[in-house]
NUROTI-702946 format. One record per residue (C-alpha): x, y, z; residue in one letter. Coordinates in pm, whole numbers, plus 50000, padded with zeros to 5 digits. Layout:
<recs>
XYZa
...
</recs>
This chain:
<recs>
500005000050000x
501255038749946x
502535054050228x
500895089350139x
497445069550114x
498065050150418x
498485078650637x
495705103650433x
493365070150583x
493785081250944x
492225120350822x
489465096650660x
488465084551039x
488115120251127x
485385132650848x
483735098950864x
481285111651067x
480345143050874x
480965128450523x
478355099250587x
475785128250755x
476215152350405x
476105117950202x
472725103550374x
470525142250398x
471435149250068x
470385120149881x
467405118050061x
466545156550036x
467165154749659x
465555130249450x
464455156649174x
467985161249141x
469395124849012x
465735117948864x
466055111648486x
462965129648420x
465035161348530x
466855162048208x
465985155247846x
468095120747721x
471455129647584x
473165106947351x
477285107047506x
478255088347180x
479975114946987x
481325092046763x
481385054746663x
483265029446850x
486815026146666x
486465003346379x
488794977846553x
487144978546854x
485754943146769x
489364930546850x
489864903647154x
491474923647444x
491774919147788x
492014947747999x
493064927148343x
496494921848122x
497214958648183x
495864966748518x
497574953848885x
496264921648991x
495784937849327x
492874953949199x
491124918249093x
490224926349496x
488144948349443x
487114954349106x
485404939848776x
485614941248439x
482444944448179x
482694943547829x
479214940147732x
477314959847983x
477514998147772x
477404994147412x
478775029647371x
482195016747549x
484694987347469x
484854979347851x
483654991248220x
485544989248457x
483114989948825x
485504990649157x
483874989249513x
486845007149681x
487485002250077x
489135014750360x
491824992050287x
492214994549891x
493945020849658x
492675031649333x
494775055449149x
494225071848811x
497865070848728x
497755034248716x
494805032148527x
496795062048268x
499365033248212x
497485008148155x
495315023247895x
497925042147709x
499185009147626x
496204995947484x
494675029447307x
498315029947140x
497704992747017x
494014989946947x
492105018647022x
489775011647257x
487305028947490x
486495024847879x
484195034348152x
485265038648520x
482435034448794x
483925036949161x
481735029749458x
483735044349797x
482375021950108x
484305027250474x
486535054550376x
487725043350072x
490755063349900x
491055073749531x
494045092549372x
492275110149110x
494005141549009x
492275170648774x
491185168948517x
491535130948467x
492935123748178x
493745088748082x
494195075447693x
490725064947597x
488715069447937x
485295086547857x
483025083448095x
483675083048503x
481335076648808x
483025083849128x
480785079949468x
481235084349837x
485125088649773x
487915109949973x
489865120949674x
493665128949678x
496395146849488x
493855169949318x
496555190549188x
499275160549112x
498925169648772x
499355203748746x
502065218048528x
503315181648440x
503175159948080x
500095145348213x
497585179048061x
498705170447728x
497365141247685x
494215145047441x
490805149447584x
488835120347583x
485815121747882x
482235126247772x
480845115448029x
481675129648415x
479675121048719x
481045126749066x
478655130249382x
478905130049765x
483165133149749x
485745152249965x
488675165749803x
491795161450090x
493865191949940x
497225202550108x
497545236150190x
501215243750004x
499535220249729x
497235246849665x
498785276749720x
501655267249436x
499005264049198x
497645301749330x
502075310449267x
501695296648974x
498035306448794x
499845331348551x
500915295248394x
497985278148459x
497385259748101x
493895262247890x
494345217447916x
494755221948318x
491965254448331x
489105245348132x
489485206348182x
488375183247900x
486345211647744x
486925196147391x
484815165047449x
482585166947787x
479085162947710x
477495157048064x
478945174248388x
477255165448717x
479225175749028x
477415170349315x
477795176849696x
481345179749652x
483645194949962x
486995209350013x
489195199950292x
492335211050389x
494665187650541x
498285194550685x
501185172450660x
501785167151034x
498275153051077x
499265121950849x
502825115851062x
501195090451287x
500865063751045x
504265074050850x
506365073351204x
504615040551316x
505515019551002x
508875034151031x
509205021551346x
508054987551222x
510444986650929x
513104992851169x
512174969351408x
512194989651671x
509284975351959x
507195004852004x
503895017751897x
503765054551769x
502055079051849x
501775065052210x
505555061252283x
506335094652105x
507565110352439x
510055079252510x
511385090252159x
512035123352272x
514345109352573x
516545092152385x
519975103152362x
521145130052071x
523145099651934x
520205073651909x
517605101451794x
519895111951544x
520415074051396x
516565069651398x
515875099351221x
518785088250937x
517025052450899x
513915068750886x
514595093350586x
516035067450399x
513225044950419x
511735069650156x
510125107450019x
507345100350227x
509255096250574x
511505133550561x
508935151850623x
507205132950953x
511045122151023x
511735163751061x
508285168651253x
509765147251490x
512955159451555x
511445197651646x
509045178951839x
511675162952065x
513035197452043x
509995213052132x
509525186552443x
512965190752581x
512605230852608x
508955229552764x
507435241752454x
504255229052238x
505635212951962x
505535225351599x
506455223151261x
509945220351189x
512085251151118x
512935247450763x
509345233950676x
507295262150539x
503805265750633x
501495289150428x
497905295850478x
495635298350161x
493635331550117x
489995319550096x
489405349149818x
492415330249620x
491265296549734x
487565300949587x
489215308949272x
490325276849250x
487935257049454x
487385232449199x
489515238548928x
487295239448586x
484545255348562x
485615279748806x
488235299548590x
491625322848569x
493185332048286x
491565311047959x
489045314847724x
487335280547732x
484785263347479x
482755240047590x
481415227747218x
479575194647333x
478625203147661x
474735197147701x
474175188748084x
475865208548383x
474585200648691x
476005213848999x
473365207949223x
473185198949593x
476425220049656x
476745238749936x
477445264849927x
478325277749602x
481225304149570x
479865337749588x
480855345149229x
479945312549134x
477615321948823x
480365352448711x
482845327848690x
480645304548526x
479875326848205x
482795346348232x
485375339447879x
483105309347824x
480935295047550x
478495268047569x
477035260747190x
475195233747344x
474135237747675x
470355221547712x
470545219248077x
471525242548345x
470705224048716x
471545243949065x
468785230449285x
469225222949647x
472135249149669x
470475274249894x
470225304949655x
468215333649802x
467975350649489x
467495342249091x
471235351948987x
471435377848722x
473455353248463x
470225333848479x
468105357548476x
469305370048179x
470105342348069x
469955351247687x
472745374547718x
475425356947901x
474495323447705x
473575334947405x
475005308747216x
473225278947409x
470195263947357x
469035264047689x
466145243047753x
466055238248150x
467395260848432x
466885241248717x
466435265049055x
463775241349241x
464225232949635x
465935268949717x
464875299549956x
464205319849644x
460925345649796x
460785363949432x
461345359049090x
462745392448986x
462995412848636x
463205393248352x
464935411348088x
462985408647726x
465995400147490x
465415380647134x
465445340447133x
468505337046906x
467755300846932x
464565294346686x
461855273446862x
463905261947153x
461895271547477x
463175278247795x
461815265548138x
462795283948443x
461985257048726x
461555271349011x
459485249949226x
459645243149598x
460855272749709x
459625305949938x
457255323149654x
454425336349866x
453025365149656x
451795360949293x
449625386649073x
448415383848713x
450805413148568x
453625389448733x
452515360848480x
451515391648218x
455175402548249x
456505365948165x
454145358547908x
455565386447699x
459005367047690x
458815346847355x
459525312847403x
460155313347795x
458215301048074x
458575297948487x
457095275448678x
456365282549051x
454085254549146x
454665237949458x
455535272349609x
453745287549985x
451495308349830x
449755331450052x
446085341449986x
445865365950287x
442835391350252x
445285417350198x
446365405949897x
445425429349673x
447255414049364x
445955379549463x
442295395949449x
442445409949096x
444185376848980x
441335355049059x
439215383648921x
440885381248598x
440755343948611x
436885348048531x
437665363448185x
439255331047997x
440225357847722x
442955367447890x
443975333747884x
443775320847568x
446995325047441x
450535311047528x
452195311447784x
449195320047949x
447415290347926x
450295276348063x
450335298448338x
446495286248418x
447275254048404x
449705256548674x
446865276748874x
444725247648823x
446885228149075x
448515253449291x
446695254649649x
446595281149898x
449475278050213x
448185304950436x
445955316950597x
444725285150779x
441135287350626x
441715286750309x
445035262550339x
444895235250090x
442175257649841x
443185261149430x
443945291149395x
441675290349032x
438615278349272x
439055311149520x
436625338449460x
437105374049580x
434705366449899x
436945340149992x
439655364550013x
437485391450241x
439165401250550x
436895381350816x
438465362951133x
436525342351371x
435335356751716x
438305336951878x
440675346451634x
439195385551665x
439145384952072x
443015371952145x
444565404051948x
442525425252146x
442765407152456x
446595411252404x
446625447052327x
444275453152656x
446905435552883x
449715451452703x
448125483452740x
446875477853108x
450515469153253x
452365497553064x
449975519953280x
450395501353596x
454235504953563x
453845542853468x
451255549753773x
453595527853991x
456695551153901x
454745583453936x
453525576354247x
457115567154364x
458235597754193x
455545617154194x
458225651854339x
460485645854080x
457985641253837x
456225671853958x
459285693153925x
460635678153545x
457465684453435x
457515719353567x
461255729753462x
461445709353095x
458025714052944x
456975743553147x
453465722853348x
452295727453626x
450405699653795x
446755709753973x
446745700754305x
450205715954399x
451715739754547x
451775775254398x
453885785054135x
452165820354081x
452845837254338x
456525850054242x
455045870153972x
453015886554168x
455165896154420x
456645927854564x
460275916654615x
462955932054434x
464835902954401x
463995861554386x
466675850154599x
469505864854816x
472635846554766x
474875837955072x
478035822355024x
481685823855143x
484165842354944x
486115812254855x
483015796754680x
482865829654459x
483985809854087x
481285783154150x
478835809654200x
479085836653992x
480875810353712x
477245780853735x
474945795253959x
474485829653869x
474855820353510x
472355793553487x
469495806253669x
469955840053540x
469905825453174x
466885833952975x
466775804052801x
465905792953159x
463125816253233x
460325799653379x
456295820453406x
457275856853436x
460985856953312x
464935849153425x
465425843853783x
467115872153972x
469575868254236x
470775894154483x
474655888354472x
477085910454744x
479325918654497x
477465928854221x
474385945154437x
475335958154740x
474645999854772x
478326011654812x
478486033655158x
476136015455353x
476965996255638x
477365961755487x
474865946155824x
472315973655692x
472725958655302x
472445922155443x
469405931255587x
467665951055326x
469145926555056x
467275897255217x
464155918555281x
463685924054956x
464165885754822x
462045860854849x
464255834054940x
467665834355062x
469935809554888x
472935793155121x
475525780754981x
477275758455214x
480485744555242x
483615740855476x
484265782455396x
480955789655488x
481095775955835x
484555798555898x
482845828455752x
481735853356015x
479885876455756x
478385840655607x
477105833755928x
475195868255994x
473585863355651x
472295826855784x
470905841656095x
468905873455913x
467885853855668x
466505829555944x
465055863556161x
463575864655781x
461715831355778x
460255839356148x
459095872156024x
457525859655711x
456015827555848x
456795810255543x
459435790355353x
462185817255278x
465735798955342x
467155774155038x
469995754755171x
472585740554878x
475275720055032x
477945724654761x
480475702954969x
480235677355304x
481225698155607x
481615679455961x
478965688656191x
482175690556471x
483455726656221x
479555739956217x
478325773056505x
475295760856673x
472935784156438x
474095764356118x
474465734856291x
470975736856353x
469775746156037x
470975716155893x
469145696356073x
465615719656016x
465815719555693x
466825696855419x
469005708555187x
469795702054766x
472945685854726x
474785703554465x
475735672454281x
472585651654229x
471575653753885x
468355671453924x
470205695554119x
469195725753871x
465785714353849x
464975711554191x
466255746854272x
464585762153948x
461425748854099x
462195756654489x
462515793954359x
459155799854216x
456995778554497x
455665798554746x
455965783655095x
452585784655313x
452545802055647x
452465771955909x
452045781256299x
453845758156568x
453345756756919x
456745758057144x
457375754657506x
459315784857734x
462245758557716x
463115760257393x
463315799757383x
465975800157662x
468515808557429x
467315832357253x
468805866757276x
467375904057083x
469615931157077x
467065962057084x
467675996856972x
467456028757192x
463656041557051x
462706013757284x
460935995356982x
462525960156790x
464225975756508x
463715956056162x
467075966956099x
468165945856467x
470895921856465x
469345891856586x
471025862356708x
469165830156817x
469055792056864x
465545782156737x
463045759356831x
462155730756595x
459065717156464x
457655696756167x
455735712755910x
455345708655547x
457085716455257x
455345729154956x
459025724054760x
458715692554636x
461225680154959x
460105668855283x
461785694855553x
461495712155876x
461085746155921x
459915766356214x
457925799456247x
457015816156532x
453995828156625x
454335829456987x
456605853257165x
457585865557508x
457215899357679x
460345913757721x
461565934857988x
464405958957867x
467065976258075x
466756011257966x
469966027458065x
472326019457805x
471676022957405x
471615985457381x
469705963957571x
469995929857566x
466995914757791x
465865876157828x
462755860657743x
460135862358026x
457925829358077x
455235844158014x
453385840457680x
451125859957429x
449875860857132x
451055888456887x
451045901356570x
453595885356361x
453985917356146x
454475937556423x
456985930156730x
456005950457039x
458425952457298x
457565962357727x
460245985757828x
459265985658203x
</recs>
């Protein structure tokens, strides 16, 4: 046996599996496809038998007797050959063209003779068949079931000139076993690709069927198992390979080295494995993975160059071929075809006698444009049959209207058993007007939906037989007669020429009408339930998006009006630290004084020290007046603020503010985290009566966009004599509580609510003490009495007893 197909049998084991899977669903997805009803009869004598042919020969005389195995010779069987030669190849046989080349050549040189080659492949068997198999006086071949080697064995060598001679070529259900550097020297090479190597036997082939035919690559290294182990048998060496492979690696450089000698000169076929080896052991002894040897190149084919060459013949490079006998070329059940496929197909080639064109079963989405037109890339063939059944084609297309250059030939575009769901009577109007051509879509899912408007006026027309009495179109009713309805499921299984338009009205029955509803309702139902969930959740921050994006206000909620109508000067006092100055004149006074950002009756406007302070006042007489005339006072707090003396008597007027006003009048933004250890007692209890916007949350602008224009409602609270203990009023001499006063207090705390969209505490006093005032200096400073009254919260009164 041949060492290269010995060790391409252990590859074999490895596809066996997928090879007998492809084998098995294809034949029994594709019976249209080897059906001899598929294609008109062809007559593959092209000539008579030579006028010796009568002459006693016999062909075992020529061939090995190894093959008497496996094989048998005919001579009576096909009248159009001398002799058939039918070989049921195993896992354990070779068959190889080259031998069969010998033999014949011999006996075409001495009689003349003609053969037929039918090989059956069962349990991996191995063929050596290389392209484009030519052997003297071969012309017809049947391969099956095969793994096929040395596909390019030919190429470039004496072997293409030897005259074309096959008629007849029928391979199905093969895999090629190509070697990567194989392959890519014929890709070096194409420039000298020959026209005999190219185009095949162009010269004499008259039927072409190529059928569920793969590719694979293989790599030298994988075969080295079998190579290494007979080797080691021819050697005599007691060990199995590749299971003792490592104990290999351990021997000494001396031993390794004699091995790998005796090994290379048991033959071609052992360098390569015997060098694998060696930078294995290499490989092993440095605690690497092993690879390919160093001076063994390894090249990867480009799968753009590689489809060019796929399978070399039809599929061409450089040559001009002619294909003058060629009547059947079937290429079904392959998949999948080369994207370029059908370019390559018509591209620098002529087929004067192409009858048959079959490509079912190879997935095509789409009628290719060389088919479609069909009369301009083969003009020159008589092209009875284009065989597209059992694809995913959905539509048809535009069929070009070009002249039949071919007399009374007509075409049949076959395109049963595929997706064609929509069909119209200007679609078979349209065809009709192609002379000599007709497409059959039977067998096809039509759907006869009641919105099918082309569907409706096609059975419409179906009533007028006038429109129908010509050709192609009575064709085209014909095939109406049996084509049925797929969808919808009440009229599944109709004729489409026994529909009328009521059939097609839009009517459902009262199940079918309730679930869309039904499903719409529920749909509908939960999409609320998850909005009202998430309002209701965030129903504040709803309130306020709504209010500072798309300018609503929500009924029900707090009033936004008031800030137009009111008499302040300004919206909001601004009281800040020094240090805090860039963040405040740099975002806040820029983006609330914005237009863009006006909100009801214009921009916001902010009372800033530095910008509107009177210059000569007292700066505790503009602090006051500044946050009298605002109607909020905006704190900006951080670390600075706490330090700030001048911060801190803004915080308490502005608080003397809120007690004055009896309503919300202090906005607290905490622009950084400040211990409560570094806050005064005032500030530290502010933070905790009121809750404050934290400069960073992302709704930070809205919330104090809307927290400027909601007016805060006056809210009364009840406190006890303790919790005024503390408090201190510095009086001036007219014996009456100055609004101008400094006041400086710790305040009592109580719960009320906040019409701001936050939930915060904020006190305002309603009840005050009578306070009895030392008189004899121009400041008095006197403490709160325990004894309560009600007063007039717009009015202080003082006792100066």
């Amino acid at each position: 046996m041949n060492i290269r197909a010995l060790s391409a049998f252990v590859l074999a084991l490895l596809i066996h599996a997928s090879l007998s899977l492809s084998t098995t669903s294809a034949s029994s997805s594709s019976p249209t496809s080897d059906s001899p009803s598929t294609f008109p009869t062809t007559n593959l004598s092209m000539s008579q038998p030579p006028s010796n042919a009568s002459t006693p020969f016999d062909l075992w005389t020529y061939l090995p007797s190894a093959w008497t195995t496996f094989c048998d010779v005919d001579y009576d069987v096909d009248t159009d050959v001398n002799a058939t030669l039918r070989c049921n190849v195993t896992e354990s046989d070779v068959w190889e063209l080259k031998t069969l080349r010998d033999a014949l050549g011999a006996l075409v040189n001495s009689i003349g003779i003609e053969v037929a080659v039918d090989l059956q492949c069962q349990e991996e068997g191995m063929v050596s068949l290389p392209w484009p198999m030519r052997a003297p006086g071969l012309v017809k071949l049947n391969v099956t079931s095969c793994l096929l080697l040395d596909k390019y064995a030919d190429f470039n060598t004496s072997a293409e000139q030897i005259p074309d001679s096959l008629r007849f070529l029928d391979m199905h259900d093969c895999v090629w076993l190509n070697y990567p550097d194989e392959v890519n020297y014929v890709i070096r090479n194409a420039k000298s690709v020959s026209s005999e190597f190219e185009c095949g036997q162009d010269s004499t082939l008259v039927v072409y069927r190529y059928r569920r035919i793969a590719d694979k690559d293989i790599r030298k290294e994988d075969e080295c198992d079998p190579v290494m182990s007979s080797a080691l048998q021819q050697l005599n060496y007691s060990l199995s390979f590749p299971e003792d492979v490592m104990e290999l690696s351990q021997w000494t450089d001396e031993q390794f080295e004699e091995f790998v000698n005796n090994t290379k000169a048991l033959g071609e076929d052992y360098v390569f494995c015997a060098d694998h080896l060696t930078s294995f052991r290499f490989s092993a002894m440095n605690g690497e993975d092993p690879g390919p040897p160093s001076d063994v190149q390894t090249t990867t084919v480009d799968p753009n160059e590689d489809a060019l060459i796929s399978r070399i013949g039809l599929n061409k490079i450089n040559t001009d071929c002619l294909y003058e006998h060629l009547e059947i070329l079937d290429e079904s059940s392959t998949v999948p075809l080369d994207r370029k496929h059908f370019e390559y197909l018509v591209e620098n080639t002529e087929y004067p006698k192409l009858r048959v064109l079959n490509y079912s079963h190879t997935n095509l989405g789409e009628v290719p444009k060389e088919l479609r037109e069909w009369r301009v890339y083969f003009n020159k063939s008589p092209i009875e049959l284009m065989d597209l059944s059992h694809n995913n084609i959905t539509e048809v297309g535009n069929i070009p209207d070009y002249t039949n250059t071919h007399g009374n030939v007509t075409t049949t575009l076959n395109l049963q058993f595929n997706q064609i769901a929509k069909i119209s009577f200007e679609m078979f109007e349209a065809w009709s007007q192609q002379p000599d051509f007709v497409t059959d879509i039977r067998n096809n899912p039509i759907d006869c939906s009641c919105d099918m408007l082309d569907l409706k006026d096609l059975v419409t027309q179906l009533q007028d037989d006038s429109k129908w009495a010509e050709q192609p179109m009575q064709t085209y009713r014909q095939h109406l007669s049996v084509m049925t309805c797929a969808t919808p499921p009440a009229l599944s299984g109709r004729v489409i020429e026994s529909l009328s338009v009521e059939d097609l009205q839009c009517y459902a029955e009262p199940n079918e009408m309730l679930v869309p509803v039904v499903v719409v309702l529920v749909v509908v139902v939960l999409a609320l339930s998850v909005l009202l969930i998430l309002a209701l959740k965030y129903r504040k921050e709803v309130r306020i998006l709504l209010f500072t994006r798309v300018h609503v206000v929500l009924p029900c909620g707090p009033n936004v009006s008031s800030r137009c109508a009111s008499e302040k000067v300004f919206d909001a006092f601004v009281a800040y630290a020094h240090q805090d100055s860039d963040w405040v004149l740099g975002s806040l006074l820029k983006r609330l004084e914005e237009p863009s950002n006006a909100r009801g009756c214009g921009p916001v406007k902010l009372c800033i020290h530095q910008r509107d302070f009177v210059v000569g006042k007292p700066i505790i007489d503009n602090i006051i007046d500044s946050i009298a005339a605002s109607r909020h006072t905006i704190i900006v707090l951080s670390k600075s603020f706490a330090k700030s003396s001048w911060a801190m008597e803004e915080l308490q007027q502005a608080y003397r503010q809120s007690l004055e006003e009896r309503r919300r009048h202090l906005l607290v933004v905490r622009l950084e985290e400040v211990p409560e250890s570094d806050m005064a007692p005032v500030l530290r209890r502010c933070c905790k009566t009121f809750t404050y916007i934290e400069a960073s949350d992302p709704l930070f602008w809205d919330r104090l966009q809307y927290s400027l224009h909601v007016a805060g409602d006056k809210k009364t609270l009840t406190s006890t004599s303790a919790e005024f203990d503390n408090v201190t009023f510095t009086a001036s001499e007219d014996k009456t509580l100055d609004k101008h006063s400094a006041v400086q207090m710790e305040t009592p705390t109580g719960d009320i609510n906040d019409n701001s969209g936050f939930s915060k505490t904020e006190v305002f006093c309603e009840d005050m003490k009578t306070l009895p005032v030392d008189t004899t200096s121009s400041t008095t400073t006197r403490t709160v009495s325990e004894t309560y009254r009600r007063v007039n919260p717009d009015e202080v009164k003082v006792d100066f007893s």
